[in-house]
C-alpha beads as a LAMMPS data file, in Angstrom:
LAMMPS data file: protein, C-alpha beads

88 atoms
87 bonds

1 atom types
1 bond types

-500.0 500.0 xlo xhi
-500.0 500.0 ylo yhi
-500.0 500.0 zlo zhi

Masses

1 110.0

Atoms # bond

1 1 1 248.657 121.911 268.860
2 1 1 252.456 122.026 268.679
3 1 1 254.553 120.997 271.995
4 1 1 255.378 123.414 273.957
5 1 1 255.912 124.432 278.248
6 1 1 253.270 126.928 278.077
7 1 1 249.474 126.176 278.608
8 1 1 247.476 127.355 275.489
9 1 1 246.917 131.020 276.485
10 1 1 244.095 132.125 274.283
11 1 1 241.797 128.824 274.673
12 1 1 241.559 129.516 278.439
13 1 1 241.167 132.816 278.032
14 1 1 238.456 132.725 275.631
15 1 1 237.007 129.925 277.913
16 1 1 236.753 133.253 280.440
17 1 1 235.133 135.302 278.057
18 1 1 238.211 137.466 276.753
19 1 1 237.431 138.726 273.114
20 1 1 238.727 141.432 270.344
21 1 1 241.322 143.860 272.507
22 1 1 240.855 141.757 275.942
23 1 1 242.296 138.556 274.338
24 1 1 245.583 140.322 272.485
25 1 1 246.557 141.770 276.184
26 1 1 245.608 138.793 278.416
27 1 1 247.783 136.219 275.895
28 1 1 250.742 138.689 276.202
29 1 1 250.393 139.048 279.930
30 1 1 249.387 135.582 280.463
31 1 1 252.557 134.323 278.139
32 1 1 255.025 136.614 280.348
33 1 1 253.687 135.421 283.450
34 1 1 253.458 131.743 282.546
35 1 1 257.201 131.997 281.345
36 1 1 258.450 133.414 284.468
37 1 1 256.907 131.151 286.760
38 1 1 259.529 128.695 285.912
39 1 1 262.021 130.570 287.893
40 1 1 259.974 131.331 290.326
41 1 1 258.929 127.607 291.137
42 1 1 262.577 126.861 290.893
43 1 1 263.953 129.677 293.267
44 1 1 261.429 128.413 295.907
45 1 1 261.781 124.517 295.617
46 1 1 265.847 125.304 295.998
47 1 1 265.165 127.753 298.888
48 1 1 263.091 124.237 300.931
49 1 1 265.990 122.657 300.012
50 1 1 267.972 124.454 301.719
51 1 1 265.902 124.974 304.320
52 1 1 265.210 121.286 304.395
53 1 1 268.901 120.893 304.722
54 1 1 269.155 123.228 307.894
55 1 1 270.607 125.736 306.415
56 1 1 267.568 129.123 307.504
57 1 1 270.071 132.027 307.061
58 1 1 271.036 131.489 303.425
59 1 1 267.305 131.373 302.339
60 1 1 266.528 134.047 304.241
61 1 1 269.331 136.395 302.613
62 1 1 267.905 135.380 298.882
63 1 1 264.439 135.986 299.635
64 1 1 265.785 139.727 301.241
65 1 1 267.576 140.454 298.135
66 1 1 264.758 139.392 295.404
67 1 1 262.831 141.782 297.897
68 1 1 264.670 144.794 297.279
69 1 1 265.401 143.855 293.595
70 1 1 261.426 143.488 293.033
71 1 1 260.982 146.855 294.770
72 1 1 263.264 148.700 292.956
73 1 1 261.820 147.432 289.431
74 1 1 258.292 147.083 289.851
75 1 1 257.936 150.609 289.875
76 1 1 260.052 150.960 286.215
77 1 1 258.432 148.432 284.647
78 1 1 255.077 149.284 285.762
79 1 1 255.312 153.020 284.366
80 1 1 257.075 151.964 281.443
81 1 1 260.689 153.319 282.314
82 1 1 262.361 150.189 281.139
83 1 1 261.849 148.254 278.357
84 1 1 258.902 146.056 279.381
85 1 1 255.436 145.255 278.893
86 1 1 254.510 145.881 282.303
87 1 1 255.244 144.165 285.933
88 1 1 253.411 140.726 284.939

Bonds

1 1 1 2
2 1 2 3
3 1 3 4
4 1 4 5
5 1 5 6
6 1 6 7
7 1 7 8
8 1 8 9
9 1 9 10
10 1 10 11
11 1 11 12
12 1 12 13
13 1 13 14
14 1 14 15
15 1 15 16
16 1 16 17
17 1 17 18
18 1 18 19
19 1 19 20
20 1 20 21
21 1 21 22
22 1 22 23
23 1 23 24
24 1 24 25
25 1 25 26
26 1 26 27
27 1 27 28
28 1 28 29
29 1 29 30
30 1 30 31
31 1 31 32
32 1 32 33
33 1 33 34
34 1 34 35
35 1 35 36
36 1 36 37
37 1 37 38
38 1 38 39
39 1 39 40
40 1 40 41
41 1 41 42
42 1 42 43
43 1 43 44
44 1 44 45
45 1 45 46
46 1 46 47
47 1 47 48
48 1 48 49
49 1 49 50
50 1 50 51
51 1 51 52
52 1 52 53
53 1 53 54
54 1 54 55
55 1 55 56
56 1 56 57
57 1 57 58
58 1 58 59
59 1 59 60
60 1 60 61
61 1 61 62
62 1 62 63
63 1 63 64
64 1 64 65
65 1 65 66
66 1 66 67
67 1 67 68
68 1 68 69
69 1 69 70
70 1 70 71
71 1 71 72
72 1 72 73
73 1 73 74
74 1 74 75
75 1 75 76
76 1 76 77
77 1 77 78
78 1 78 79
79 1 79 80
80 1 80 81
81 1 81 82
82 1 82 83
83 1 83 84
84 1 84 85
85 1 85 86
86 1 86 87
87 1 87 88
């Protein structure tokens, strides 16, 4: 198995009982998701940092904004507006 950040995808989701057309969309969902939740681990930690650091309002302000971003894009890449393979 080659090195790499990602968990193996289709192992685990075979282990579930994914096969034929099940399996192709669960390893590219699964892959997108897995990717992502880098950053997402990352925005978090640094937003207890700050937090940790007594700094509330700053944390407070990102988390608003991501909000508002994630609202306004769900709904394009969900329908397929923008060039995406859905909201995973």
């Amino acid at each position: 198995m080659p090195l790499s950040p990602l968990p193996p995808v289709v192992p685990r989701s075979k282990l579930l009982g994914a096969d034929g057309a099940v399996l192709e969309l669960a390893e590219g969902y699964l892959l997108i998701v897995f990717a992502g939740s880098f950053t997402v681990v990352l925005f978090f930690m640094s937003l207890g940092v700050m937090r940790g650091a007594g700094d509330a309002v700053t944390p407070m302000v990102l988390l608003a904004i991501a909000t508002v971003v994630n609202i306004v894009l769900d709904p394009l890449m969900i329908f397929g507006l923008w060039a995406s393979p859905g909201s995973a």
